[in-house]
C-alpha positions in Angstrom: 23.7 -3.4 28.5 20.6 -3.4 30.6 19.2 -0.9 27.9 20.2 -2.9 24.8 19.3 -6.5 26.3 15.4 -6.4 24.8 16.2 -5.5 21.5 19.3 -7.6 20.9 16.4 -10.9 22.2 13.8 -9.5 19.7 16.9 -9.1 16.7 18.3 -12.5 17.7 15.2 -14.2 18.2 13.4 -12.3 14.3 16.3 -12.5 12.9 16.8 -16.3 13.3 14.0 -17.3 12.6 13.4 -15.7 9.4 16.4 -16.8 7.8 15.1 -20.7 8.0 11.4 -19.8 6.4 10.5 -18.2 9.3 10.9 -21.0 11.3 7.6 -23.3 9.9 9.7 -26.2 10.2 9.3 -28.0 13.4 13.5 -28.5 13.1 13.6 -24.6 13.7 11.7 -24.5 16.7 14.0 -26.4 19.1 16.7 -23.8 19.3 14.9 -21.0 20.1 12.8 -22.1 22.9 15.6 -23.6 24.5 18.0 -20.2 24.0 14.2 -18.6 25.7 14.0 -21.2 28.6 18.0 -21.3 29.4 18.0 -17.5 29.6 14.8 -17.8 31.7 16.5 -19.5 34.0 19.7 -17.6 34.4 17.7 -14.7 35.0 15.7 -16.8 37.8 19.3 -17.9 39.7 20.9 -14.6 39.2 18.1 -11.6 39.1 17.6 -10.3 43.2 14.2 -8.5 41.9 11.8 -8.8 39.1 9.3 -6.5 37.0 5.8 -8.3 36.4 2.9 -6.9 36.6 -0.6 -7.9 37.2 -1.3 -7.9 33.4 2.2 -9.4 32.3 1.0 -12.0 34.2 -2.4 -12.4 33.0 -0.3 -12.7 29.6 2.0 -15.2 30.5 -0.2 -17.3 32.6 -3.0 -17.5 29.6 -0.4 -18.2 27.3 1.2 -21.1 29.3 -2.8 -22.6 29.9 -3.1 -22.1 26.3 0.1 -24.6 25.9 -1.0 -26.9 28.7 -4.4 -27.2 26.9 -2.8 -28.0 23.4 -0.6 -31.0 24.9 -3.7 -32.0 26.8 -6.1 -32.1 23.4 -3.7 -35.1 23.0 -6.1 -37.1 25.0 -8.7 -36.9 22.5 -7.6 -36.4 19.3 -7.0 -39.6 17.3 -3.2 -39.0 17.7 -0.8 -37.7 20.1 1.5 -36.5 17.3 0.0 -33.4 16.2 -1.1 -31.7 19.2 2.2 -32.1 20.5 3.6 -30.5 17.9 1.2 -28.0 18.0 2.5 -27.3 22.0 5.8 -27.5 20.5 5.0 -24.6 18.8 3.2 -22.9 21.4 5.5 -23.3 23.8 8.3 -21.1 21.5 6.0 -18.3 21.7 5.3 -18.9 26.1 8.9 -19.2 26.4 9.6 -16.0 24.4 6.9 -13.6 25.5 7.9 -14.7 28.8 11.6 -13.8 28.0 10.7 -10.3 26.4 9.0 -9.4 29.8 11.7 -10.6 31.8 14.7 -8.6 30.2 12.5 -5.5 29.1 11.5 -2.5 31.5 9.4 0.7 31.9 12.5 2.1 30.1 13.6 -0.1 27.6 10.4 -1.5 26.3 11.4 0.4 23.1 14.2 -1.3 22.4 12.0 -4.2 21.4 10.3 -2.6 17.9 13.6 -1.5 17.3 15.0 -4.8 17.4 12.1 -6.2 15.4 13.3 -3.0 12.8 16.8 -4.1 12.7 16.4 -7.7 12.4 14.2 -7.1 9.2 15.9 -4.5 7.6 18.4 -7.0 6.2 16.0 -9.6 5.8 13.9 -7.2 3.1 17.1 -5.7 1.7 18.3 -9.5 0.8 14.8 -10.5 -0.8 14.2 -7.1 -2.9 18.0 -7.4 -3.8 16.7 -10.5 -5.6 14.0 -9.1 -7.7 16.1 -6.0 -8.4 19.5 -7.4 -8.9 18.7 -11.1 -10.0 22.1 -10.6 -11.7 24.5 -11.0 -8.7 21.8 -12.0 -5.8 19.8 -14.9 -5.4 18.4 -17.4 -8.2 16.4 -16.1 -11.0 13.7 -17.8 -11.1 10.5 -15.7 -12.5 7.9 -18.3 -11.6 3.9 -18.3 -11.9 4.0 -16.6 -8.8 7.3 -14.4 -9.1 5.8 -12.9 -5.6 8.6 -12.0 -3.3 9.3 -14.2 -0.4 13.0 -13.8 0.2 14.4 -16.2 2.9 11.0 -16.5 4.4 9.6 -18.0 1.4 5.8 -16.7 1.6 5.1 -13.5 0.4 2.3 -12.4 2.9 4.9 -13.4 5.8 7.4 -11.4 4.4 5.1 -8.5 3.8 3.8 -8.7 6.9 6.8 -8.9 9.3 8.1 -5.5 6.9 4.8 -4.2 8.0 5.8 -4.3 11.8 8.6 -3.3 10.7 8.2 -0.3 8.9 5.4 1.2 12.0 8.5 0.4 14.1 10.7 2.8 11.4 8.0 5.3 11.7 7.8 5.9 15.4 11.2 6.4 15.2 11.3 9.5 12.8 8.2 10.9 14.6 10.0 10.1 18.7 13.3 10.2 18.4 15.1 12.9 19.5 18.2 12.2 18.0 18.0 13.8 14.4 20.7 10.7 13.1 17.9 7.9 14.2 15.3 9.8 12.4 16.9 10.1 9.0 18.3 6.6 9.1 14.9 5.2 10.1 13.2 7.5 7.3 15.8 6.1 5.3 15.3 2.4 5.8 11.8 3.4 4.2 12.7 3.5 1.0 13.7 0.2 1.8 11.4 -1.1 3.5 8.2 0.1 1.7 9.3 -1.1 -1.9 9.7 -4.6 -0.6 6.2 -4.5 0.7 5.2 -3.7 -2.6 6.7 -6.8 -4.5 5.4 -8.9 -2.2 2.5 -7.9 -3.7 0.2 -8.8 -0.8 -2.7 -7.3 -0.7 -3.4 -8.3 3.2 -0.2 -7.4 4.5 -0.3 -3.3 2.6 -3.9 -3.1 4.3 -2.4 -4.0 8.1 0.3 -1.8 7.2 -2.1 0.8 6.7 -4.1 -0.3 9.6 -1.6 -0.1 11.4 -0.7 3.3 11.3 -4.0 4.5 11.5 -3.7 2.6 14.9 -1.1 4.4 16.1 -1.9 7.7 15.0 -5.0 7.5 17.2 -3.5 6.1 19.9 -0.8 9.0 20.0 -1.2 11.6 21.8 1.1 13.5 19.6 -0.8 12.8 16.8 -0.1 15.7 15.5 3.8 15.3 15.2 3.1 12.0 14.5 1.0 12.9 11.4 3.8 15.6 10.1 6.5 13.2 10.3 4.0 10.6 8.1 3.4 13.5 5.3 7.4 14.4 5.1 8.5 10.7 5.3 6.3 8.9 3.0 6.2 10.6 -0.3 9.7 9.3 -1.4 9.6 5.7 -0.6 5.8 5.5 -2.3 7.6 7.2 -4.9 9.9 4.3 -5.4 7.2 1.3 -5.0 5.1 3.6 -7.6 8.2 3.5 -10.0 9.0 0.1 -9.3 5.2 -1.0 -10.1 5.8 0.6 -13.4 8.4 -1.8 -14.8 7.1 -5.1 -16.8 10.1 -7.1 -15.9 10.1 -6.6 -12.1 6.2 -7.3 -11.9 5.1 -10.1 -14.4 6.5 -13.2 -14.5 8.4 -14.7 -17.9 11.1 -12.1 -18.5 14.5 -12.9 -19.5 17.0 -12.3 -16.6 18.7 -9.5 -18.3 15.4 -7.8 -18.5 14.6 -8.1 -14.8 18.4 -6.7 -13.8 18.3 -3.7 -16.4 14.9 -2.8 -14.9 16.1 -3.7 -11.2 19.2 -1.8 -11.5 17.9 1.7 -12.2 15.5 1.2 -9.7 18.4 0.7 -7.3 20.0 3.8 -8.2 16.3 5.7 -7.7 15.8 4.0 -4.2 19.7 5.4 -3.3 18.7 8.6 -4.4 15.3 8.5 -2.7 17.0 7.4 0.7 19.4 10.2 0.9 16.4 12.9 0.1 14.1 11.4 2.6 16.7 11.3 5.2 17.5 15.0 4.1 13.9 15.7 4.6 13.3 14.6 8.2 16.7 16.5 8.9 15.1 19.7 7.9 11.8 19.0 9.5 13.7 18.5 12.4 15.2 21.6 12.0 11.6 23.6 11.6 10.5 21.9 14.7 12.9 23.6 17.0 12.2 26.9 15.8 8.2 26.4 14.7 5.7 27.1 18.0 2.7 25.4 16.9 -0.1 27.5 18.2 -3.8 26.2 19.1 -4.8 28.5 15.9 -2.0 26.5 13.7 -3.2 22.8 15.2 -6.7 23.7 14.5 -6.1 24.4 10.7 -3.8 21.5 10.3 -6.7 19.2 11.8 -9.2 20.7 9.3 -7.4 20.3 6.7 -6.5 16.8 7.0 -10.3 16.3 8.0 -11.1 17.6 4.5 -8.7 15.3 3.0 -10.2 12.6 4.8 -13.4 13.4 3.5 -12.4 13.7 0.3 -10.5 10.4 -0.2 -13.7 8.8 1.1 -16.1 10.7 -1.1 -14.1 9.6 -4.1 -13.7 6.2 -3.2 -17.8 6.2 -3.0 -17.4 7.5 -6.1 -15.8 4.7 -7.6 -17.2 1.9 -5.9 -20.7 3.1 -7.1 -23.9 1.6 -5.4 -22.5 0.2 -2.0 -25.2 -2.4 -2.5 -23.7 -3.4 -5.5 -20.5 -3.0 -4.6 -20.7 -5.7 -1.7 -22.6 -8.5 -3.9 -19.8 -8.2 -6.5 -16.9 -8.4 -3.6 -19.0 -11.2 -1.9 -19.1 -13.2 -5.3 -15.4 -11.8 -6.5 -14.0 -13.3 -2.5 -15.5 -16.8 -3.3 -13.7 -16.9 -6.0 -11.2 -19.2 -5.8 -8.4 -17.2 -8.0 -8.4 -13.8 -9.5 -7.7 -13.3 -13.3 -4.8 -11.0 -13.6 -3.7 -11.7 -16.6 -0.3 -11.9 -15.3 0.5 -8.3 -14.2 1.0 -8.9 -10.5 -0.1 -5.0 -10.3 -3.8 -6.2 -10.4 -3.1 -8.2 -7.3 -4.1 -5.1 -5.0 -7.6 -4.6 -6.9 -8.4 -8.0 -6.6 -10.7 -9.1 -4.5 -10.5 -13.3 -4.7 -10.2 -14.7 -1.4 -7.7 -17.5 -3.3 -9.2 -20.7 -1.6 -10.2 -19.0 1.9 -13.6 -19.4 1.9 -13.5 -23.1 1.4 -11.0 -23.0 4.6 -13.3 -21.5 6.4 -16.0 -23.5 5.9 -14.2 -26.8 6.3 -12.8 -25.1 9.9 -16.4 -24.3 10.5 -17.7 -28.1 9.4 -15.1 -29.5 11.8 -16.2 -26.3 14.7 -19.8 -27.8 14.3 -18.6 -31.7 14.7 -16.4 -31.1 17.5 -18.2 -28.4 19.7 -16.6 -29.0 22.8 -13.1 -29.6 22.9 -12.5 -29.3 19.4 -10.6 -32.0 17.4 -7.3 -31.9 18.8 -4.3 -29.7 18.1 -2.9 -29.4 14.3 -6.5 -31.6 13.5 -7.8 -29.0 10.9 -5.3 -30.2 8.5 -6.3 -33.8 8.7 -10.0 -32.3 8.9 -9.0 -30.5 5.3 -8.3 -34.0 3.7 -11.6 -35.3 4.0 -13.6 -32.4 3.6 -12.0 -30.0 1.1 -13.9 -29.3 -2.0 -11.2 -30.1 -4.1 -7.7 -31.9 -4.3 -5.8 -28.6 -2.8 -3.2 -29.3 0.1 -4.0 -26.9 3.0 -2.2 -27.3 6.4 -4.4 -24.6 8.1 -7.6 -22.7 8.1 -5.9 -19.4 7.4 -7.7 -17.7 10.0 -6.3 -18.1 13.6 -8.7 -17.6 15.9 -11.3 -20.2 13.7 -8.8 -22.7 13.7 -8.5 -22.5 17.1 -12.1 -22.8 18.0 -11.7 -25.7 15.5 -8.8 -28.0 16.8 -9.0 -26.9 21.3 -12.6 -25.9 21.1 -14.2 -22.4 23.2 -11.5 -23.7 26.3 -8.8 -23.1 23.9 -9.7 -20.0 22.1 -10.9 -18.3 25.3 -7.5 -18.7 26.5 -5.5 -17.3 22.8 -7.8 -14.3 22.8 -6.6 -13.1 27.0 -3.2 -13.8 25.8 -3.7 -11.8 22.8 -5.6 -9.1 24.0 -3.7 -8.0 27.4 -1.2 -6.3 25.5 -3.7 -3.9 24.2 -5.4 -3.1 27.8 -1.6 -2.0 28.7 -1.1 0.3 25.6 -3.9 2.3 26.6 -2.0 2.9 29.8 1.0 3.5 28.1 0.3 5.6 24.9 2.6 8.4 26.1 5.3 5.8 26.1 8.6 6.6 23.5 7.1 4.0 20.8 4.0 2.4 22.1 1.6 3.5 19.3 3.6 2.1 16.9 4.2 -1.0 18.8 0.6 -1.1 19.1 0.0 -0.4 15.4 2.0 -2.9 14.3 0.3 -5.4 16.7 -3.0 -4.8 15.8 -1.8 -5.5 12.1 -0.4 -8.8 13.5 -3.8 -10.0 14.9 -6.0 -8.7 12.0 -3.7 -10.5 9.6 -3.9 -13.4 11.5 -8.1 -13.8 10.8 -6.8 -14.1 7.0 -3.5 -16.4 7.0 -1.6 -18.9 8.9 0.8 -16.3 10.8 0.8 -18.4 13.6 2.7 -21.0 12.1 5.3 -18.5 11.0 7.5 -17.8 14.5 10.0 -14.8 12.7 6.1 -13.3 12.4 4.7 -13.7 15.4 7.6 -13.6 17.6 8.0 -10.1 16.0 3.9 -9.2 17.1 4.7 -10.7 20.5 8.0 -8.6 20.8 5.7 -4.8 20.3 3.1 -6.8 22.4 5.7 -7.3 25.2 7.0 -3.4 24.6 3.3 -2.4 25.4 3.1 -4.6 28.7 6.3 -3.9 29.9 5.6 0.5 29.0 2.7 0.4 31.0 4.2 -0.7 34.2 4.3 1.4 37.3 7.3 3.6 38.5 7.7 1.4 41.0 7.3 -2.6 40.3 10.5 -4.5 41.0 10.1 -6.9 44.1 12.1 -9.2 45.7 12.5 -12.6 43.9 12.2 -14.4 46.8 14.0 -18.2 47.1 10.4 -20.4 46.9 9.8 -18.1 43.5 13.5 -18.8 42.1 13.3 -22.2 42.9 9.7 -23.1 41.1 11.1 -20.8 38.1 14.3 -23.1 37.5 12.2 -26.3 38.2 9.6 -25.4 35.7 12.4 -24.6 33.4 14.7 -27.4 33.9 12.4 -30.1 32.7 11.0 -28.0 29.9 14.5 -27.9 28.1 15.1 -32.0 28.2 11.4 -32.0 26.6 12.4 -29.6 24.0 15.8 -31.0 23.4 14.3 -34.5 22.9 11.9 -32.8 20.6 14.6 -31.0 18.4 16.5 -34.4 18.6 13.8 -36.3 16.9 12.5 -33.7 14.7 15.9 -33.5 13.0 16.2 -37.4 12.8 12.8 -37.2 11.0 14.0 -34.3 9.0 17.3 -36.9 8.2 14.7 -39.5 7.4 13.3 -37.4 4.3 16.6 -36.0 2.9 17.7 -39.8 3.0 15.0 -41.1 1.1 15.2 -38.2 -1.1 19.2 -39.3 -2.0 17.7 -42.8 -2.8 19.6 -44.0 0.4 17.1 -46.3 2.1 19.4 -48.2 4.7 20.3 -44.5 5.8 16.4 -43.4 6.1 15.5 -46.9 8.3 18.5 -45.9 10.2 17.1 -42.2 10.4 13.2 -43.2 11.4 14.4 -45.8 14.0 16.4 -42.8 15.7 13.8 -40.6 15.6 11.0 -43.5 17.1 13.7 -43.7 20.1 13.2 -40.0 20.9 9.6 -39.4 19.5 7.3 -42.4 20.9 4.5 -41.1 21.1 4.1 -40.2 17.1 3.4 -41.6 14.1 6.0 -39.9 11.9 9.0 -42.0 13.0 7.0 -45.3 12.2 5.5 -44.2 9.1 9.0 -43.4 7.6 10.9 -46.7 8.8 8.1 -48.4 6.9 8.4 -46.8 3.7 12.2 -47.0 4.3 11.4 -51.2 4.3 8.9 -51.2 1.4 11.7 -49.5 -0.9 13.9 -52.3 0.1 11.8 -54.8 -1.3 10.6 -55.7 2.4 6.7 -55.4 2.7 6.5 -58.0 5.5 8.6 -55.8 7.6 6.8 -52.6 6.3 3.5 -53.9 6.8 4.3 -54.1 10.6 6.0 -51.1 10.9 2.5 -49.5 9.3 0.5 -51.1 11.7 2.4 -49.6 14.2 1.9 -46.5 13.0 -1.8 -46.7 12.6 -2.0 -48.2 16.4 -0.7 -44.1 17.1 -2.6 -42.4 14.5 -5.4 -43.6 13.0 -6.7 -40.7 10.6 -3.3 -40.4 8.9 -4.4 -41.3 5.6 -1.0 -41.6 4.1 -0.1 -44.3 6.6 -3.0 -46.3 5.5 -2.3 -46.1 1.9 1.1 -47.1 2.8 0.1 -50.3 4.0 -2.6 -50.9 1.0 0.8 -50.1 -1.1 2.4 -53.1 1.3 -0.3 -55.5 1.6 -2.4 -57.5 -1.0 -6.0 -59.3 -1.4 -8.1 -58.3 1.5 -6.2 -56.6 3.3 -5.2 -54.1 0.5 -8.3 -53.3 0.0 -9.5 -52.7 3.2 -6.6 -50.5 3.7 -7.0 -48.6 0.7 -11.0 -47.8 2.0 -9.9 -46.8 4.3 -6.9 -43.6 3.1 -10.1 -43.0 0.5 -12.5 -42.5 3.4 -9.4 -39.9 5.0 -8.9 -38.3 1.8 -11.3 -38.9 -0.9 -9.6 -36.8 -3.2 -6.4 -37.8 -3.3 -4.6 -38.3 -6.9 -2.5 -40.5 -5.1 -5.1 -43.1 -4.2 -6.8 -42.3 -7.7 -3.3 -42.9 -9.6 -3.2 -46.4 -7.8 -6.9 -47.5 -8.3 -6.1 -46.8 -12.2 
């Protein structure tokens, strides 16, 4: 049970969240933290000994100051609303780390990638069930986009979190020592790597491969490591490749009986495929128990894979032509805000647009030069975005982590994300040797690169999944030797940090829900029941705007603008760069005041077809 514990927290905890869109809405953050922070403290009453190290604590205590600091940018940001969120969220991610390296050991720090492997496997086989047989699963719906998202409902987070995934796949076929694991991990390859490809994210297939180049350095058996990559991979690139091939299943527009015929013999391919890759490892597991590899043997197979190296890099010099060149047209082609593809999603991976980036960037960068110090609060960027952005595109983040950091909790703040974040690498240096490690490590790395180009922080079912192979790394590179006592002073400071924790996340969850009951309400036309909604969620959320903001638009759809304008007012005395609050009260008010009002949302968000719609 002991064994199992690590990776039945990193399924539950994956899994979960990546069924609700990867938990982005603050609704699904409640229940996690408090499952993280009630196990926390049963493992404080009842545990006689505990397992962390000088680094796990580093870890855990940057990560909690990194919390602390994003409730306390509530003092200076124009509202308390978003930076508490923004702890909310924070505090998932303290709660679970924290849980990983409480219930994982020197021994079972494995069991976390696994985990990570089993809660996505179903998660990838549901969303490429959907693109291959839109017949039986799912809605067919072959939008613009038709990029896969499955239940997480953003393609780069899905492709990412297969990513982890499929490192966590690898390890196994190249560690294990059970020949069943390894053909059934080889296997879920042919699942896994196929649904990368419809995802058709460009990012997320670069920290795949980053990844693995990752943990092939980092192993010390790189050179079983690198065997089981050449027998394993072949067959489940041969089924993205055939995939890629099929109109229906990678352009948007096709009738649904186009899509399924398609989808359906690629289904009997990837079956096929599956079988012969785990028939493959078999044998190679077979060859390694009667193959001595000498020194002569190792030193050919190096060379040769040297002059592969060298090869693959000559020809892509080749084809890229004058690196000068080359880098002025990927500069130019990166500002560009969308790449012409003409509708083949295929073209996707030579693409080199940066799809709106750049302008996020500089607007993060705009609001890192304004707000130097202690940034502009937590979750700020967004409203930063509104007033700033180059045109009338919604954006809720910078799309690069560690900028938006700097952005909304200043140097403090990023300072204290980059010890959390980097700890977990000093200890899988230690613990290379470790069953796993390089391909927790791998998958990791991909994590935080990723990050510097989307918004995986505000996906949990993503980075709970990086923290998870970040735990396995912290908790493999502990001693032999590193229980001690938990003493009675220790047990009791655990429970009373805990204890008050859960009430503020339970009143969180409680009014995030009654806010969520607010939309859904207004959505069914039913009014009395959104005013009803708002004023529950105001009881249990103070401090924020939202609750306000709601009730008042609740009133004005009754046909009571006295009321509404009140309740606005209210909501403006919280937050007073929510632009949608003041527009709501220029929609409420008249004369004077309506005008003043409505300077003021355009001054928030010039660019808003909203407040253009109105003034026409």
């Amino acid at each position: 049970m002991v064994r199992v514990a690590p990776g039945a927290l990193a399924f539950a905890a994956v899994g979960w969240t990546a069924l609700v869109s990867g938990g982005f809405f603050p609704t699904a953050w409640g229940w996690p933290a408090l499952a993280f922070l009630v196990l926390l403290a049963a493992a404080a009453i009842a545990a006689d000994r505990y397992t962390l190290t000088r680094l796990d604590r580093i870890a855990l205590g940057a990560l909690a100051a990194f919390t602390a600091w994003t409730t306390l940018s509530a003092l200076w940001a124009p509202g308390a609303g978003l930076p508490i969120e923004a702890a909310e969220l924070a505090l998932v991610y303290a709660a679970g780390l924290a849980c990983f390296l409480a219930f994982a050991s020197r021994t079972s720090a494995d069991a976390l990638p696994i985990g990570v492997l089993c809660a996505v496997l179903p998660i990838a086989a549901y969303a490429l069930a959907t693109r291959l047989v839109p017949d039986h699963v799912g809605r067919y719906e072959p939008s613009a986009g038709y990029l896969l998202g499955g239940t997480l409902g953003y393609w780069n987070a899905l492709g990412l979190l297969v990513a982890i995934a499929s490192l966590a796949a690898l390890g196994l076929v190249a560690d294990s020592d059970d020949v069943r694991v390894r053909a059934g991990a080889a296997a879920s390859l042919v699942l896994l790597l196929p649904t990368l490809y419809f995802t058709f994210s460009r990012g997320a297939s670069a920290a795949l491969a980053l990844g693995i180049v990752v943990a092939a350095a980092l192993d010390p058996r790189r050179l079983r490591f690198t065997v089981a990559l050449l027998v394993v991979l072949p067959l489940p690139l041969l089924g993205a490749f055939v995939g890629s091939r099929s109109r229906p299943l990678t352009k948007a527009g096709f009738p649904l009986s186009a899509a399924a015929h398609d989808g359906h013999r690629v289904v009997l391919l990837l079956v096929v495929l599956a079988v012969l890759t785990a028939g493959a490892v078999a044998a190679l597991a077979f060859v390694e128990r009667r193959v001595t590899v000498t020194s002569r043997l190792r030193r050919a197979y190096l060379g040769t894979l040297a002059v592969i190296g060298v090869a693959v890099v000559a020809l892509g010099l080749v084809r890229i032509g004058n690196p000068v060149t080359f880098v002025g047209r990927a500069t130019d082609a990166f500002r560009t805000d969308a790449a012409t593809t003409g509708g083949n999603l295929n073209r996707r991976f030579t693409t080199l647009s940066s799809h709106g980036r750049s302008d996020y960037w500089r607007v993060a960068w705009h609001d890192v030069r304004d707000h130097p110090l202690l940034g502009g609060g937590g979750n700020s960027f967004r409203r930063y975005w509104l007033r700033y952005r180059p045109a009338p595109l919604g954006a809720l983040n910078a799309h690069n982590l560690y900028l938006e950091t700097l952005a909304d909790l200043g140097p403090i703040g990023l300072l204290l994300l980059l010890v959390t974040l980097a700890t977990p690498l000093v200890a899988a240096v230690r613990a290379r040797g470790r069953p796993l490690v390089p391909v927790a490590v791998g998958g990791y790395v991909a994590y935080l690169v990723h990050a510097a180009i989307d918004w995986d922080w505000q996906l949990p079912a993503v980075t709970l999944a990086a923290l998870a192979c970040g735990a396995a790394c912290l908790a493999a590179g502990r001693p032999e030797v590193s229980a001690r006592a938990l003493g009675r002073p220790l047990r009791v400071a655990a429970v009373a940090c805990a204890v008050p924790l859960i009430a503020f996340v339970f009143v969180l969850q409680l009014g995030n829900k009654a806010i969520a009951a607010a939309d859904r309400a207004a959505d069914r036309v039913d009014y009395p029941g959104a005013a009803a909604d708002a004023r529950s969620a105001r009881r249990w959320l103070p401090w924020s705007a939202e609750p306000w903001r709601r009730l008042g638009e609740a009133q004005l759809a009754e046909g009571d603008p006295e009321a509404a304008r009140g309740t606005f007012e209210e909501a403006l005395d919280r937050d007073r760069s929510d632009w949608s609050a003041w527009f709501d009260l220029a929609l409420a008010s008249t004369g004077s005041e309506q005008a003043r009002a409505l300077a003021e949302a355009s001054r928030l968000n010039p660019r808003s077809p909203e407040i253009e719609a109105f003034k026409r």
